[in-house]
C-alpha positions in Angstrom: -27.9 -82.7 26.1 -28.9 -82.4 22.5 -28.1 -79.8 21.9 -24.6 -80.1 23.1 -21.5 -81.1 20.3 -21.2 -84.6 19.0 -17.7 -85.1 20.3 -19.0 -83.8 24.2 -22.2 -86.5 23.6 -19.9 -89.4 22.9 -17.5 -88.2 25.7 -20.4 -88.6 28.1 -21.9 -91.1 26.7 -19.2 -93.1 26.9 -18.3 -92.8 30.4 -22.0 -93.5 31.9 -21.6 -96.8 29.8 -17.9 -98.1 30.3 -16.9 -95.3 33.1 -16.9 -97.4 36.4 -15.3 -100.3 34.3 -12.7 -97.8 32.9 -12.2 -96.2 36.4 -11.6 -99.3 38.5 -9.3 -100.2 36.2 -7.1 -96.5 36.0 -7.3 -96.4 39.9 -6.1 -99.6 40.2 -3.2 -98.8 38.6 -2.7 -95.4 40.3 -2.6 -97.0 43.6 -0.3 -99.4 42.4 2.0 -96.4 41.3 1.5 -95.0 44.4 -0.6 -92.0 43.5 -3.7 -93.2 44.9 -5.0 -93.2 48.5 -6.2 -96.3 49.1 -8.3 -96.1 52.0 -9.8 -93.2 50.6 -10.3 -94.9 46.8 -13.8 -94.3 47.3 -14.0 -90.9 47.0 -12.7 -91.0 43.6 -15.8 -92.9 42.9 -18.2 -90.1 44.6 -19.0 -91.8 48.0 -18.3 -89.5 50.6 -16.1 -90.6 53.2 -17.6 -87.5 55.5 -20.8 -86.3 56.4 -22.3 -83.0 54.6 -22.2 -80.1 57.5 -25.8 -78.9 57.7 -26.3 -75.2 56.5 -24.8 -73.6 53.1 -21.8 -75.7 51.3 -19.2 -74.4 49.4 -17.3 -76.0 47.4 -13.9 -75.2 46.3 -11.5 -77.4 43.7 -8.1 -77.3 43.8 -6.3 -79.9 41.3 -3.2 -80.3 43.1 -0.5 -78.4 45.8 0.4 -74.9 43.6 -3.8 -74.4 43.1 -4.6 -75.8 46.8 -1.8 -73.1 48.4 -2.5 -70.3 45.9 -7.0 -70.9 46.5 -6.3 -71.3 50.5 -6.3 -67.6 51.3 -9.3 -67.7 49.5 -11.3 -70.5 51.5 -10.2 -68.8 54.9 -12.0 -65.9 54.1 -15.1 -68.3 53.2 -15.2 -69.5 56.9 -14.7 -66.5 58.1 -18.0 -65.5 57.1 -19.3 -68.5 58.3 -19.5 -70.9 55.4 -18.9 -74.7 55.5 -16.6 -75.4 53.0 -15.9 -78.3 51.0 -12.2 -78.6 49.7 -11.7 -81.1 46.4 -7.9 -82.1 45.4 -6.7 -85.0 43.1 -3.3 -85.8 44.1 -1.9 -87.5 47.4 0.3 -84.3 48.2 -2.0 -81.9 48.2 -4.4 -83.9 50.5 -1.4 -84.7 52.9 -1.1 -80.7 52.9 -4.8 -80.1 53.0 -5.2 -82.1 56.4 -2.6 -79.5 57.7 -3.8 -76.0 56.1 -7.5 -76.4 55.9 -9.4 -74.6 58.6 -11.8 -76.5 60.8 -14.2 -75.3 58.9 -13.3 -77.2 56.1 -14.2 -80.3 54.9 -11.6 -82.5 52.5 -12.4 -85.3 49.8 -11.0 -86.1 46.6 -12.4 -84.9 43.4 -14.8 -87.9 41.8 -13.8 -89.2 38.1 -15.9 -87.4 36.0 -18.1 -90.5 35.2 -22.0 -89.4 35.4 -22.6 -92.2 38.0 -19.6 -90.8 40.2 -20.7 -87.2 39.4 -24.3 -87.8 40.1 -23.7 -89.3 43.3 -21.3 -86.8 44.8 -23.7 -84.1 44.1 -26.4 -86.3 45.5 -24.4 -85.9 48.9 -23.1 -82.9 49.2 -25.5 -81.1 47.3 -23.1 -77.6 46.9 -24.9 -74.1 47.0 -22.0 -73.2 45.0 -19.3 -74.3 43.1 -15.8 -72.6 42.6 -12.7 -74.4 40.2 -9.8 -72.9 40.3 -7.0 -72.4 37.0 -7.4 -74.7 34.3 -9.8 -77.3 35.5 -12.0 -78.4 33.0 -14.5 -81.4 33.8 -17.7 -81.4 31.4 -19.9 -84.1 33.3 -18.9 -81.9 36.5 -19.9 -78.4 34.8 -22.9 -79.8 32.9 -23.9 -81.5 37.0 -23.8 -78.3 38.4 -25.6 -76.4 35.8 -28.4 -78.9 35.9 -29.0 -78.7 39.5 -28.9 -74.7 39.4 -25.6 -74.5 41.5 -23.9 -71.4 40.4 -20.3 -72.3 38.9 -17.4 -70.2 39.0 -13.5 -70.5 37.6 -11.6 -68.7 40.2 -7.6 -67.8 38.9 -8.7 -69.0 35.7 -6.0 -69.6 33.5 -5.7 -70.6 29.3 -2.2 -71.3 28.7 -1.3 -70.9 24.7 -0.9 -74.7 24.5 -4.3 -75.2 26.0 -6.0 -72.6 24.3 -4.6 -74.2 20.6 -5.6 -77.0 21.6 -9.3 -76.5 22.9 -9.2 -74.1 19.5 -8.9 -77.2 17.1 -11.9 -79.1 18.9 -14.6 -76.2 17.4 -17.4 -75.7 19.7 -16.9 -78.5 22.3 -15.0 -76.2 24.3 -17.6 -73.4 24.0 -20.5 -76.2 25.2 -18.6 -77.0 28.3 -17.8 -73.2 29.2 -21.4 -71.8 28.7 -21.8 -73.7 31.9 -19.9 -71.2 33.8 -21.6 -68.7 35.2 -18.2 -66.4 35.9 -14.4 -67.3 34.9 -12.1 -64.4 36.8 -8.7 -64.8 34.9 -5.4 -64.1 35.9 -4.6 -61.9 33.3 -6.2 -59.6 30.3 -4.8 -62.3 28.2 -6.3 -65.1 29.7 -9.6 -63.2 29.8 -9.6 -63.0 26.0 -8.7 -66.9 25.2 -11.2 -67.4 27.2 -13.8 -65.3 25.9 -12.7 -66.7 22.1 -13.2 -70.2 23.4 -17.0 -69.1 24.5 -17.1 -68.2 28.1 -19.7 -66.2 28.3 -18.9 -63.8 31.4 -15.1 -63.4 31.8 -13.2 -61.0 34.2 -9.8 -60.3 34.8 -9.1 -60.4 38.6 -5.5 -60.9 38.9 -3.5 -64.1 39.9 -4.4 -65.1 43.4 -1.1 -67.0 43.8 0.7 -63.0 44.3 -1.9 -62.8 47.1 -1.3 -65.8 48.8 1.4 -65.6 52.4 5.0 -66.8 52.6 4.7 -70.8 53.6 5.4 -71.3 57.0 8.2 -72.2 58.6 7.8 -73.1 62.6 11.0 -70.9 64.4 12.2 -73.9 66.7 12.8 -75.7 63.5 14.3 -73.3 61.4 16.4 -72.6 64.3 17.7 -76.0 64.3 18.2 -76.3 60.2 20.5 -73.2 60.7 22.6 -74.3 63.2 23.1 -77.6 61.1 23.9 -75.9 58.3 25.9 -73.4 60.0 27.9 -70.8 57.7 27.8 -73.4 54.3 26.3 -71.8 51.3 23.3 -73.5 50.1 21.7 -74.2 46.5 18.2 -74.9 46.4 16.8 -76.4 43.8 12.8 -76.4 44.6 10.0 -78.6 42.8 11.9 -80.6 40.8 10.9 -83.0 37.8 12.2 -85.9 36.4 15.1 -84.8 34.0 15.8 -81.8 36.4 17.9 -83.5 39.7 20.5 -85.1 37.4 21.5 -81.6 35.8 21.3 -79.8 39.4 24.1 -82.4 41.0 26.3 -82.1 37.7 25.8 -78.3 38.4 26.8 -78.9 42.4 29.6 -81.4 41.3 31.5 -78.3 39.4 30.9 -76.1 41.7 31.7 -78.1 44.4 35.3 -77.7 42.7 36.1 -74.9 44.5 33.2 -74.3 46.7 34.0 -77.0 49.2 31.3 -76.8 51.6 28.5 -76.4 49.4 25.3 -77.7 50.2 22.8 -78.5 47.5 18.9 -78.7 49.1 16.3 -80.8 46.2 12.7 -80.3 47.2 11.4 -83.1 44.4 7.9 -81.9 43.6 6.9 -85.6 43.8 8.9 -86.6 47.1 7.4 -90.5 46.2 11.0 -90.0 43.6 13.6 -90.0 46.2 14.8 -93.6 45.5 15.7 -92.1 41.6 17.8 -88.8 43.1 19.4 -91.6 45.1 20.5 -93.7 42.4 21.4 -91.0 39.9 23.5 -89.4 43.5 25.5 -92.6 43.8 26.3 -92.9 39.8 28.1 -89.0 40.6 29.8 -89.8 43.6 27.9 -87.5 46.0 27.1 -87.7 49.5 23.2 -88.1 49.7 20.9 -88.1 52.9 17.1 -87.4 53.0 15.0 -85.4 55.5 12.6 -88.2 56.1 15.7 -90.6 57.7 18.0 -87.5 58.8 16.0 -84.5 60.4 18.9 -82.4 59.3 21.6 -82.5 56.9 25.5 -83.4 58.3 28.8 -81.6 57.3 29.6 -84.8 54.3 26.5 -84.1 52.7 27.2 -82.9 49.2 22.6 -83.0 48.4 20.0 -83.0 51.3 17.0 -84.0 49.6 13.4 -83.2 51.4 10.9 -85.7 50.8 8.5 -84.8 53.1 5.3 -82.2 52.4 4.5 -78.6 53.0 8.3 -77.9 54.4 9.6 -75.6 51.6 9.1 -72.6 53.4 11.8 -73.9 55.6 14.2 -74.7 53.3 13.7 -71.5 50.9 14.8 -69.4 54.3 17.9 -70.6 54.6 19.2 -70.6 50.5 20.9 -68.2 49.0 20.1 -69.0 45.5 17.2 -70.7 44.7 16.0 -72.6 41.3 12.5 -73.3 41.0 11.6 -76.8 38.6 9.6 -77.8 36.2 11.0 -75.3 34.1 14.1 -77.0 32.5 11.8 -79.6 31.3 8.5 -79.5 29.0 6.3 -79.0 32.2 5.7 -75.3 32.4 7.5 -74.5 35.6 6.3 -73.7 38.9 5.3 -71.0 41.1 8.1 -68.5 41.5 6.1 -66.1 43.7 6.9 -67.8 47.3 11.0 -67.8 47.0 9.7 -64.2 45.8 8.1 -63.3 48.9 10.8 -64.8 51.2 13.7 -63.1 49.1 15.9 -65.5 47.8 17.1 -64.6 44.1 15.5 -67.0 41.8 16.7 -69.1 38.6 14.4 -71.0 35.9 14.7 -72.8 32.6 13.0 -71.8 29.7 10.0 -73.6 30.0 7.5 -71.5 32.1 4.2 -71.0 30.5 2.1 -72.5 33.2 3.7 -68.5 35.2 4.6 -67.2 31.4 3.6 -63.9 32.7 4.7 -64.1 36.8 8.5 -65.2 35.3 8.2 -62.0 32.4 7.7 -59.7 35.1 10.3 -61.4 37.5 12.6 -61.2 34.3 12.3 -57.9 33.5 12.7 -56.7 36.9 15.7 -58.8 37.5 14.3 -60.3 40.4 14.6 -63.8 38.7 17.1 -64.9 35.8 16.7 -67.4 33.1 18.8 -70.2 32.5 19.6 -72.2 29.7 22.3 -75.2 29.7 24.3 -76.4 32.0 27.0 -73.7 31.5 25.0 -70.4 31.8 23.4 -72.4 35.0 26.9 -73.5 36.6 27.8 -70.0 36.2 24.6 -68.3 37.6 24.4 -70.5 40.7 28.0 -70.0 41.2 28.1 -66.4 40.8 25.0 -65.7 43.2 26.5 -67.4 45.6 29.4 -65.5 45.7 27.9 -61.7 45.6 25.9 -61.2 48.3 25.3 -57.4 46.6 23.3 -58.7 43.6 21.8 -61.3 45.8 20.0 -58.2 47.5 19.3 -56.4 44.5 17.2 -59.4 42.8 15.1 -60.0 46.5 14.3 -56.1 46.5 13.5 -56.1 42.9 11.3 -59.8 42.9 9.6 -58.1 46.2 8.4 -55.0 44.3 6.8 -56.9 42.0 4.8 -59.0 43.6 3.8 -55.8 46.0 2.7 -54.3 42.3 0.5 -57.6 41.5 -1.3 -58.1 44.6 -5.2 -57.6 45.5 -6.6 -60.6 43.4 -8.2 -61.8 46.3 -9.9 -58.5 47.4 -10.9 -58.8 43.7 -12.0 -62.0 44.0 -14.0 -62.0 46.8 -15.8 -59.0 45.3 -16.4 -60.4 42.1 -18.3 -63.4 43.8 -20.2 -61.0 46.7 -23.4 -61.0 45.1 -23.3 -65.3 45.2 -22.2 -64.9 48.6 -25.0 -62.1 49.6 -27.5 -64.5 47.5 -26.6 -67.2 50.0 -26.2 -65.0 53.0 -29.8 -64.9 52.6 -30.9 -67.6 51.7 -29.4 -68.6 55.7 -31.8 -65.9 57.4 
């Protein structure tokens, strides 16, 4: 601890004094905003609302849905071999979609504040043989836990965006401190391989992103048999993980369209479906007909937007579009994951801000499997377009299929990367 940065010393130092007083305080306010599980609150505070399986424990982080989906593959093949796993997430959604995904194998809580006191007693419980993060997760009471107790750490799908890294850059060795507690970070890409290396991790390898790897999301036949026959011959827009900022510009986008495309139907997926009350309002100031999948399974013929608030039914919704725009990306969030509507075949549209997938969108792009929008014009014209040339429809699905068929095998990688922990443990079983 002495030897660690002054910054990193105060940062701990002042969450084992004022932590739990600074915690209750942030949950209660979570919970209030709906963002916090209630029943469950104590989790967040390290007390285990499950008992530890007996036998080797890994555990595996996820932050939210995009990690949790894209890490899944990678936590089935842990129980295959016959380890208990424990599953961390820190957002509602991606627990709602972990209690349907997880195998029985798996165990799920929610990731403790990084307070010593909440760290210390988590570990206390569940006492991890070993620890895999996955992306960007960085937690320094977490790492430093871990390293103390001689639990092997690992960053799987480990990502350093160039905001990040500039960022961490400025703060001189605190980063470095916090990532010399890493045993192994396997990046997504060369470039993230060598931020991370610059920022001091001190074993980095590039294994590819794990999100190419990871299946199509479902969707159960009797109820995509029963969308399709409700939405019948209409073309539909899908507009998929939406931010604030974004729904407003995809109904002015329907409402022109809609001009002489009659029938259209526009599908939001909101990435937060807890914001369906604000696609309503800003719905009624346009004039368009509005009904939501958690009132009305399916959408009717005077529905102008059909907006899914529920969780885990993209996969659904993605099979019946014929253009696709995927969110987060017309605002300053990053974007989302392009790779499933990739898989599926629909052709995709984005915004200009993708660095959180600066490299999946480049070689979407370049491919033209995926096209870049920039204002409401160039999108109007691009949804509109699409929808009306089925031939260039199936030229973006081939070409966004070839390259995620080029980018695969990061969980192959992965899972030989991490072999000799999992050998270590293996043994340690006999």
């Amino acid at each position: 601890m002495a030897n660690r940065p002054l910054l990193l010393r105060l940062y701990t130092g002042a969450l084992g004094l004022c932590g739990p007083l600074l915690a209750g305080g942030l949950l209660r306010w979570r919970a209030r905003r709906g963002k916090e599980m209630v029943t469950r609150m104590g989790e967040r505070r390290g007390r285990a609302s499950r008992m530890r399986p007996e036998g080797i424990l890994i555990w595996v982080h996820a932050a939210s849905v995009g990690e949790f989906v894209s890490v899944l593959p990678l936590i089935e093949a842990l129980a295959d071999r016959g380890f208990n796993v424990l599953t961390t997430t820190g957002t509602l959604t991606s627990a709602r979609l972990a209690a349907v995904r997880l195998p029985p194998e798996a165990v799920h809580q929610f990731l403790p504040l990084d307070v010593p006191l909440y760290v210390r007693r988590f570990f206390n419980h569940w006492q991890p043989n070993l620890a895999i993060f996955t992306e960007s997760e960085i937690w320094p009471n977490l790492f430093a836990e871990a390293e103390a107790r001689g639990v092997p750490t690992v960053i799987a799908n480990a990502r350093m965006s160039p905001r990040s890294y500039a960022r961490w850059s400025r703060l001189g060795g605190v980063i470095g401190a916090v990532l010399k507690d890493i045993d192994l970070c396997l990046a997504q890409s060369d470039t993230d391989s060598r931020r991370l290396a610059a920022l001091g991790a001190p074993r980095v390898e590039t294994a590819g992103n794990l999100k190419f790897d990871v299946p199509a999301p479902p969707a159960p036949p009797d109820l995509l048999s029963r969308l399709e026959s409700a939405v019948f011959d209409r073309p539909v827009f899908l507009a998929a993980s939406t931010h604030p900022g974004e729904d407003e510009i995809i109904m002015r986008v329907h409402a022109r369209i809609r001009q002489k495309m009659r029938n259209l139907l526009t599908v939001i997926v909101p990435r937060h479906p807890e914001r369906a009350p604000e696609i309503l309002e800003a719905a009624d100031e346009l004039g368009l007909d509005i009904s939501f999948r958690s009132r009305e399974p399916y959408p009717d013929w005077n529905n102008d937007i059909f907006v899914v608030d529920t969780i885990g039914e993209l996969g659904l919704f993605y099979r019946i579009a014929h253009v696709a725009f995927v969110g987060g990306s017309l605002v300053q969030h990053g974007g989302q994951n392009p790779i499933e509507p990739a898989k599926i075949g629909v052709p995709i549209l984005h915004g200009p801000h993708v660095s959180n997938f600066a490299e999946v969108y480049a070689a979407l792009d370049d491919a033209q499997g995926a096209l870049e929008i920039t204002d409401n014009e160039t999108f109007t014209i691009a949804v509109s377009g699409l929808l009306n040339d089925k031939a260039t429809r199936a030229l973006m699905r081939r070409a966004a299929h070839e390259v995620v068929e080029r980018n695969s095998g990061a969980l192959e990688r992965t899972l030989a990367a991490i072999e000799p922990y999992l050998m270590q443990l293996s043994l340690t079983r006999l």
